[in-house]
Backbone as CSV, one residue per row, in Angstrom:
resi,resn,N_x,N_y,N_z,CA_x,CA_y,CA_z,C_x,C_y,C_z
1,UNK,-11.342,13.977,-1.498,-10.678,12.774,-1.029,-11.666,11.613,-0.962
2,UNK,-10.953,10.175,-1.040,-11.823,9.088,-1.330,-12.321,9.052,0.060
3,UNK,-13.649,8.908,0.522,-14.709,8.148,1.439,-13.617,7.155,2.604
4,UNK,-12.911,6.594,1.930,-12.117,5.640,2.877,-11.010,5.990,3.334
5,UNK,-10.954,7.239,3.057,-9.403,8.011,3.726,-10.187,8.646,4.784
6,UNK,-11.295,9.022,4.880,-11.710,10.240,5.907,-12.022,8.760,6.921
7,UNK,-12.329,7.909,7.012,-13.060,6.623,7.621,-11.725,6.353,8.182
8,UNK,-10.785,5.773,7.871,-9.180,5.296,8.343,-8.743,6.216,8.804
9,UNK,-9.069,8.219,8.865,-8.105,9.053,9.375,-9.245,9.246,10.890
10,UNK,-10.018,9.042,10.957,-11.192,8.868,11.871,-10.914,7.992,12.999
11,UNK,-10.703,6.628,12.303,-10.291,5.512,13.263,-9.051,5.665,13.985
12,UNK,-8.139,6.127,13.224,-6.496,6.610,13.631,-6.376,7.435,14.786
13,UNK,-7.252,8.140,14.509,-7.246,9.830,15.034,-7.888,9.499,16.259
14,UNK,-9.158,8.306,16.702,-9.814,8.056,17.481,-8.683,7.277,18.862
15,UNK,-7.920,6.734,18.583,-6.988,6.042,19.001,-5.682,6.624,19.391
16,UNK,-5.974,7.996,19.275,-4.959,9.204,20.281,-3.710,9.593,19.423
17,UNK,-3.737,8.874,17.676,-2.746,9.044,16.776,-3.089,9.915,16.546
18,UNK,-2.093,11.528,15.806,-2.283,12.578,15.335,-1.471,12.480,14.072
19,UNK,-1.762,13.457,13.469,-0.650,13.299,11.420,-0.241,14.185,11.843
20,UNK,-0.021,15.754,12.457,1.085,16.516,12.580,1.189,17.166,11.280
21,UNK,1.886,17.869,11.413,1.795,19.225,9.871,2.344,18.215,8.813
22,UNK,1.283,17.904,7.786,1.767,17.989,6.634,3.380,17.906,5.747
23,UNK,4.071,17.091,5.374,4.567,16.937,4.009,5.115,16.536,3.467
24,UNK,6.264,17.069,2.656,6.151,16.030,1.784,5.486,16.204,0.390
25,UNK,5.346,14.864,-0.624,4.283,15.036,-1.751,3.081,14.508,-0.662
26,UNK,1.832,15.374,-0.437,0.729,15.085,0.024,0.027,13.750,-0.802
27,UNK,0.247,13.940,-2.570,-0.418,13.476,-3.246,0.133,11.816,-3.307
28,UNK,1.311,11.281,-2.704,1.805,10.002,-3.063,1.143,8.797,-2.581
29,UNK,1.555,7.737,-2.801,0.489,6.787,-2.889,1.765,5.584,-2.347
30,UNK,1.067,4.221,-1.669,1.989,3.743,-1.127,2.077,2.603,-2.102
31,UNK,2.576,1.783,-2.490,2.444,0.590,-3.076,3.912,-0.520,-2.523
32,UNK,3.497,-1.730,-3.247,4.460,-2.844,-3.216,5.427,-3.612,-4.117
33,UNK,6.469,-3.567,-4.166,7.262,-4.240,-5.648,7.873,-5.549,-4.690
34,UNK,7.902,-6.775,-5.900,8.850,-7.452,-5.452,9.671,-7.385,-7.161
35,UNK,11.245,-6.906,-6.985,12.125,-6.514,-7.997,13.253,-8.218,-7.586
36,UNK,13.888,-8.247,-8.610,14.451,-9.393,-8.809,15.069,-9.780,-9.914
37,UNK,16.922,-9.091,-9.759,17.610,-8.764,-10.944,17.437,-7.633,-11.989
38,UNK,16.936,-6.370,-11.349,16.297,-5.335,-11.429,15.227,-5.464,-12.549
39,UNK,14.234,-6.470,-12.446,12.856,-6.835,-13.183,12.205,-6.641,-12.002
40,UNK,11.108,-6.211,-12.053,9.698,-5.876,-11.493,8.846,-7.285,-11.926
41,UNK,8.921,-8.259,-10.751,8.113,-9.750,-10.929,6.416,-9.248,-10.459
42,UNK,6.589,-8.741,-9.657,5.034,-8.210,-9.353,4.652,-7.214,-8.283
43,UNK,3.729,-6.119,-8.567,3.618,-4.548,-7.837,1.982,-4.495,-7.718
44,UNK,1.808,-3.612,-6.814,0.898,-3.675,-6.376,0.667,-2.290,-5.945
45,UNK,-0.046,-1.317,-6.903,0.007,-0.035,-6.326,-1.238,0.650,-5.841
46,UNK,-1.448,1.381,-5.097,-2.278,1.841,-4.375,-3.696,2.761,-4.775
47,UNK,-4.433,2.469,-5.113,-5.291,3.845,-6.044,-5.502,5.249,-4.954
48,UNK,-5.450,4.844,-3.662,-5.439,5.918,-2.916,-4.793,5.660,-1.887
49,UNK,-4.610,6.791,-0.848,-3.650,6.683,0.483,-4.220,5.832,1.602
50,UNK,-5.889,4.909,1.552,-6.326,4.352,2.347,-6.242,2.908,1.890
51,UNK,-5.818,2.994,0.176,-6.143,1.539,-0.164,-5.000,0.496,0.159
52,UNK,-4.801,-0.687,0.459,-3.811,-1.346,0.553,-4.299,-2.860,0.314
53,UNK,-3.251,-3.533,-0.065,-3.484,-5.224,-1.117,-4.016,-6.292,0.569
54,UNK,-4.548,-6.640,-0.450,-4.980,-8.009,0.805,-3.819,-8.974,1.216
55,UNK,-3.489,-8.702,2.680,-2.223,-9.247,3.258,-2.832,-10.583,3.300
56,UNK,-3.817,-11.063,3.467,-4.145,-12.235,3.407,-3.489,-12.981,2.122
57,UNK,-3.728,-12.375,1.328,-3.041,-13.987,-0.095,-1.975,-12.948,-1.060
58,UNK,-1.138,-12.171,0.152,-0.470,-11.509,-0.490,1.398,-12.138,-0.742
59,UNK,0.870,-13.184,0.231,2.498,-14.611,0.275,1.943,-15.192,-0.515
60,UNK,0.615,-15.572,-0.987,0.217,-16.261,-2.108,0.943,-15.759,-3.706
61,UNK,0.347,-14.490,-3.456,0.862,-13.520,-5.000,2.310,-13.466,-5.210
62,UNK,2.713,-13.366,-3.656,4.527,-13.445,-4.138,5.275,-14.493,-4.546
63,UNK,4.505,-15.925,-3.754,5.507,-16.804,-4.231,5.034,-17.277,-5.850
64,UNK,3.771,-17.156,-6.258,3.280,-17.260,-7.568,4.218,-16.575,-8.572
65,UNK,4.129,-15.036,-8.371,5.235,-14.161,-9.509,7.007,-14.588,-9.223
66,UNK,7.329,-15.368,-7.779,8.320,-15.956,-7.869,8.608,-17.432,-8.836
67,UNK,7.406,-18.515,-8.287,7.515,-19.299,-9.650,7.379,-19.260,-10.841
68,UNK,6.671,-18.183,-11.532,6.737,-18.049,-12.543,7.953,-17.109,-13.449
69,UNK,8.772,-16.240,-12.401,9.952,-16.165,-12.852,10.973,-16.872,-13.167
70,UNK,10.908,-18.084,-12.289,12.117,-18.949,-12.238,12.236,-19.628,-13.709
């Protein structure tokens, strides 16, 4: 497992959160679509279960793949 999953399940875990048994696909990955007239304008998928898109300029990215759909 990636370095930054054991670091985020550490911090979690430190903070009195538990994960509880397992399941599910263990292996899935979380990501983001914005769909629009069932087109995929822009996604954002995860390389691992710790990684996630920068919420910071992530209203940036959406309204961008929104103007450029229009």
């Amino acid at each position: 497992m990636h370095p930054r999953i054991w670091g985020r399940a550490i911090k979690v875990f430190l903070k009195g959160h538990g994960t509880g048994r397992p399941h599910g696909d263990m292996r899935q990955v979380p990501g983001i679509y914005l769909v629009r007239s069932g087109q995929v304008l822009w996604q954002y998928v995860s390389r691992n279960t710790a990684d996630r898109p920068d919420y910071r300029t992530l209203e940036q990215d959406l309204q961008s793949a929104l103007s450029v759909s229009s």
